[in-house]
C-alpha positions in Angstrom: 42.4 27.9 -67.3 42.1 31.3 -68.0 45.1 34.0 -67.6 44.3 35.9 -64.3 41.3 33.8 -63.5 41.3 31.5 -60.7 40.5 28.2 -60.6 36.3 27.3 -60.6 36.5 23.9 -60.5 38.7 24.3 -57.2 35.7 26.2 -55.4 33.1 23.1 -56.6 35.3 20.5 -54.6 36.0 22.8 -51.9 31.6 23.4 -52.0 31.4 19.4 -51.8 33.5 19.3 -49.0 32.0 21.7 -46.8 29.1 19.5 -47.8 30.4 16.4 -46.7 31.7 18.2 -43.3 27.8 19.0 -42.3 26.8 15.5 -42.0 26.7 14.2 -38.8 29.9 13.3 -37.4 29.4 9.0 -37.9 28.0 9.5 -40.9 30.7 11.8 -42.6 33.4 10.4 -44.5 35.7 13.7 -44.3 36.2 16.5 -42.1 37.1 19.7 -43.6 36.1 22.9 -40.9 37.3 25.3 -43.4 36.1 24.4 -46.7 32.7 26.4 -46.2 34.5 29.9 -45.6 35.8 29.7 -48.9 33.2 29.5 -51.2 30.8 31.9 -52.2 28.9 33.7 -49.5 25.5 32.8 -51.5 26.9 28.9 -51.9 27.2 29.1 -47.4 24.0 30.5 -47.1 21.5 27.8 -48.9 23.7 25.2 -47.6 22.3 26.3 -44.3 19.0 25.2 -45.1 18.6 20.8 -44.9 16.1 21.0 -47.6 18.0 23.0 -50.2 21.1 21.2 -49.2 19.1 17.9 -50.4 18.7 19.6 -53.7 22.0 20.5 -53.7 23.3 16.9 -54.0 20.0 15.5 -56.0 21.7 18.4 -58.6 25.1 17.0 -58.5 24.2 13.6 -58.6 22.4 14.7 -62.2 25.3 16.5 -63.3 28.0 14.1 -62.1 27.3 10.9 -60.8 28.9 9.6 -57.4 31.1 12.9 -57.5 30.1 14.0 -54.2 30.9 10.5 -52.4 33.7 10.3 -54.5 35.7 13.4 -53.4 34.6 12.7 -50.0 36.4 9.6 -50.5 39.4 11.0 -52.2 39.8 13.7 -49.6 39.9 10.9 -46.9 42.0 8.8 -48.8 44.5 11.5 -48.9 44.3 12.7 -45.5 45.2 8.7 -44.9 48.5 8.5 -47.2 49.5 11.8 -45.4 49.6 10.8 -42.1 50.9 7.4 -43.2 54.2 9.1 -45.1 54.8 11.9 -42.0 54.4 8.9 -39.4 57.5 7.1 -41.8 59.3 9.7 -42.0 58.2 12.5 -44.2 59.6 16.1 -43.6 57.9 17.9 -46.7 54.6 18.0 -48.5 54.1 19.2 -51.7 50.8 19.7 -52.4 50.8 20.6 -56.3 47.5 22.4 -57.9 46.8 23.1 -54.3 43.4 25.0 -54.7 41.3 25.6 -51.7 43.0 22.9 -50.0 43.5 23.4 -46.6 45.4 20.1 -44.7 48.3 22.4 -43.7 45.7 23.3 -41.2 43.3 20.5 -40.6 45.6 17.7 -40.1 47.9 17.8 -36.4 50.4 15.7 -38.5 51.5 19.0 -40.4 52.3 21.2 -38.1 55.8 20.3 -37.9 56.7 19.7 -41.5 57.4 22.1 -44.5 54.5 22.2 -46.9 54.5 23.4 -49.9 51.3 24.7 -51.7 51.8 24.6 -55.6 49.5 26.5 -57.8 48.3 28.9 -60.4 48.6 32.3 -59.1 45.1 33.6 -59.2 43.7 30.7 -57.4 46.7 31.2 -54.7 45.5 35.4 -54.2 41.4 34.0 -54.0 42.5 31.7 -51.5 44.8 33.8 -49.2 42.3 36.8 -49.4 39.8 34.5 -48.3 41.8 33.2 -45.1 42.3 36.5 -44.4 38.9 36.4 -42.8 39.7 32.6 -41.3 40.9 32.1 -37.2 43.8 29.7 -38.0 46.2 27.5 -36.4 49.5 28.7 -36.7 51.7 27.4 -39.2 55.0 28.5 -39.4 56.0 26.2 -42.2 53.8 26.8 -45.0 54.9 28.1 -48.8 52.7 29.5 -51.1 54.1 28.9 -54.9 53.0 30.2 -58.1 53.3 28.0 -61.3 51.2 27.1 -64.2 52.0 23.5 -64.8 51.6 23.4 -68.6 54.5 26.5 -69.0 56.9 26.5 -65.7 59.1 24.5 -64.4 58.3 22.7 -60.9 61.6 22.2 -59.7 62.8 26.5 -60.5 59.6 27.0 -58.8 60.2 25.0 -55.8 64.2 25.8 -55.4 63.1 30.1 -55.1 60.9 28.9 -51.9 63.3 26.7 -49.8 62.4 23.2 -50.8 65.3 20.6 -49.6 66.0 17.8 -52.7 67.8 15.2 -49.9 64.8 14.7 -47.4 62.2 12.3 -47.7 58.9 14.0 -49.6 55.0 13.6 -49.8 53.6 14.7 -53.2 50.0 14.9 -53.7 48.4 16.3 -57.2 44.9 16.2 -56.4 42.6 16.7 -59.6 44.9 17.9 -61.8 46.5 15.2 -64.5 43.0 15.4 -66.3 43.9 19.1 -67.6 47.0 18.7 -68.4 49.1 17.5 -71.6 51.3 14.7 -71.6 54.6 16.5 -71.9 53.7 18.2 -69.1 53.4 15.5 -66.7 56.4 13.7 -67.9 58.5 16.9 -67.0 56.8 17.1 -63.6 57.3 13.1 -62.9 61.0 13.5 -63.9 61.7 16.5 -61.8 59.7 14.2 -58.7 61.7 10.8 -59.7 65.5 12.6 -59.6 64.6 14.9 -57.0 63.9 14.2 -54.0 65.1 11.9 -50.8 65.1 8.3 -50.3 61.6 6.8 -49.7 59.9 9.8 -51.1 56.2 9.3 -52.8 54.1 10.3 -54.6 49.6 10.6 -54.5 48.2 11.2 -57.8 44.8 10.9 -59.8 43.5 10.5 -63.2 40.7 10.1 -65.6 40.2 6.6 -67.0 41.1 6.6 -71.0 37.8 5.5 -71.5 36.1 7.9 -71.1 37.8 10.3 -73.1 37.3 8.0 -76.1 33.3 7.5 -75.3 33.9 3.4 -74.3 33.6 3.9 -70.6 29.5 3.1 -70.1 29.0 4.2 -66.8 26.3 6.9 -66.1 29.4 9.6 -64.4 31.0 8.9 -68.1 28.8 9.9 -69.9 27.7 13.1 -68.0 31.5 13.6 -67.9 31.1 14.1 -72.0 28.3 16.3 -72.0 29.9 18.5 -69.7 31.4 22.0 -70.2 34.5 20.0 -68.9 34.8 18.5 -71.9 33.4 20.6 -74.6 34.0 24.0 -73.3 36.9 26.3 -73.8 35.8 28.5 -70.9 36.4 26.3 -68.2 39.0 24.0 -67.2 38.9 21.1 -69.9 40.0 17.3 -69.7 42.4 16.8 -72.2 44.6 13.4 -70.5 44.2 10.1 -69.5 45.2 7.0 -68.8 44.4 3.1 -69.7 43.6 1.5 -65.9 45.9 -1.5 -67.3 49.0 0.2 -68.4 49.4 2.1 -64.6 51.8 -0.5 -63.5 54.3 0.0 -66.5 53.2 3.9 -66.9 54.8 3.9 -63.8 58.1 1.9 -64.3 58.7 3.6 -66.9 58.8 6.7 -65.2 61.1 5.3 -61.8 58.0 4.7 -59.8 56.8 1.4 -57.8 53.4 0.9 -57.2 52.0 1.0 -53.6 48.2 1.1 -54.6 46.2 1.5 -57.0 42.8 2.6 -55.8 39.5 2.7 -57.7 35.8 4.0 -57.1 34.7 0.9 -56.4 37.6 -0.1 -53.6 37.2 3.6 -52.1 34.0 2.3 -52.1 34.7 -0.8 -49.8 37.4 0.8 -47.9 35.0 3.5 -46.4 31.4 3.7 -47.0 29.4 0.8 -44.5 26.7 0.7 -42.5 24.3 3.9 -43.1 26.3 4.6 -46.2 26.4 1.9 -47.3 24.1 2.7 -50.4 26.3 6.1 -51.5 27.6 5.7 -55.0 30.8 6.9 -55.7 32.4 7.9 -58.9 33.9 5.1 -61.4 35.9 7.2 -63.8 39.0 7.7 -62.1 41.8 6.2 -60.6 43.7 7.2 -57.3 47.3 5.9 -57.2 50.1 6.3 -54.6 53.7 5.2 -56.0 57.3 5.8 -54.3 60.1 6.9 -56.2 62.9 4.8 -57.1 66.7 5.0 -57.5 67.8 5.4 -60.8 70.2 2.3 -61.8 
């Protein structure tokens, strides 16, 4: 990501989801009221119209297959693993590489407890300009902090902005493993693992190794390689990923127990029937929600 420039690829999801809010309310697999106010005013104004919002997926399907599906189903899979942890327990969130995510005000469950929005600071000012114009629930807990991942240091970051170590924590990183470099996300998972209260967890995502390396076959992979994503400089670019087998031990390794590991095709399962039934969804990443563990 560019110095100063905030993030595009956090727009495109916040476009799908605005999207995905428009279908009728049986049919939609996510709810997000206030993704379409922060887009582009030209992106709102041709979604308004139902035959340029068919194009509008028919073109995303060709550049990315199953991507719209599949971040309707990662949103909802979230939202899911959120109310789960605040129902047992949970008194913060930390939503790192936050972008134009806006649960702190769409889910009831968060009204009460301390969230913490992580991100790069350019993306931060494009968001809080643009809910400047937004009639909002009031929420008295929320922290906006700046950080760039691959340079600072999450917990100096978090300590400057009131975050407790002893209570029981909800982190979610959303989209964000896939740019980053190894070392990067070790420091990150060590500052979660000895850092937090008991029963603390954490969601996370990432891009299959396969289709870094050109093995995976599947039509999203291969788009995924042709993409600016991948070859250009200019935008953000996916440099990490993982091998689907080695999660379990990834995770040991790194004082976290697996809760689920959740794939395209079990999103799949868990949430499209009936009418969508037929919707493909993404089969190039991997959605995983671990809980911390003690140290021996």
């Amino acid at each position: 990501m560019k110095e100063g420039k905030a993030s595009f690829s956090a727009e495109i999801i916040a476009a799908m989801r605005a999207l995905e809010s428009r279908r009728p309310e049986h049919l939609r697999i996510c709810h997000d009221p206030y993704a379409r106010h922060l887009i582009r005013s030209r992106f709102r104004r041709v979604a308004q119209n139902p035959i340029v919002t068919k194009l509008i997926y028919w073109y995303l399907e060709r550049k990315g297959p199953g991507l719209p599906a599949g971040i309707a189903a990662r949103t909802r899979y979230i939202d899911d693993i959120v109310k789960q942890e605040v129902a047992n327990g949970a008194k913060q969130v930390v939503i790192m590489g936050a972008g134009l995510d806006m649960r702190a005000f769409r889910l009831e469950e968060l009204k009460d407890i301390h969230v913490f929005e992580v991100d790069f600071p350019a993306t931060q000012q494009l968001k809080q300009r643009k809910l400047e114009a937004i009639e909002l629930p009031e929420r008295n807990r929320l922290s906006y902090v700046s950080i760039d991942f691959n340079r600072d240091e999450l917990g100096e970051v978090l300590a400057k902005s009131g975050y407790d170590h002893s209570v029981k924590t909800l982190f979610i990183w959303e989209g964000v493993t896939m740019y980053l470099d190894a070392e990067s996300i070790d420091r990150t998972l060590a500052f979660i693992a000895s850092n937090t209260g008991n029963g603390s967890s954490l969601y996370f995502d990432y891009l299959m190794q396969s289709v870094l390396n050109g093995s995976c076959p599947y039509p999203e992979a291969v788009a995924v390689r042709k993409s600016e994503s991948f070859n250009s400089d200019g935008v953000e670019k996916y440099t990490y990923g993982i091998e689907e087998s080695a999660i379990p031990q990834f995770l040991s390794e790194r004082n976290f127990k697996l809760l689920e590991h959740m794939t395209g095709e079990s999103l799949k399962d868990r949430y499209f029937h009936g009418q969508n039934a037929n919707r493909y969804v993404f089969r190039i990443c991997g959605f995983i929600h671990a809980q911390v563990q003690p140290e021996v």
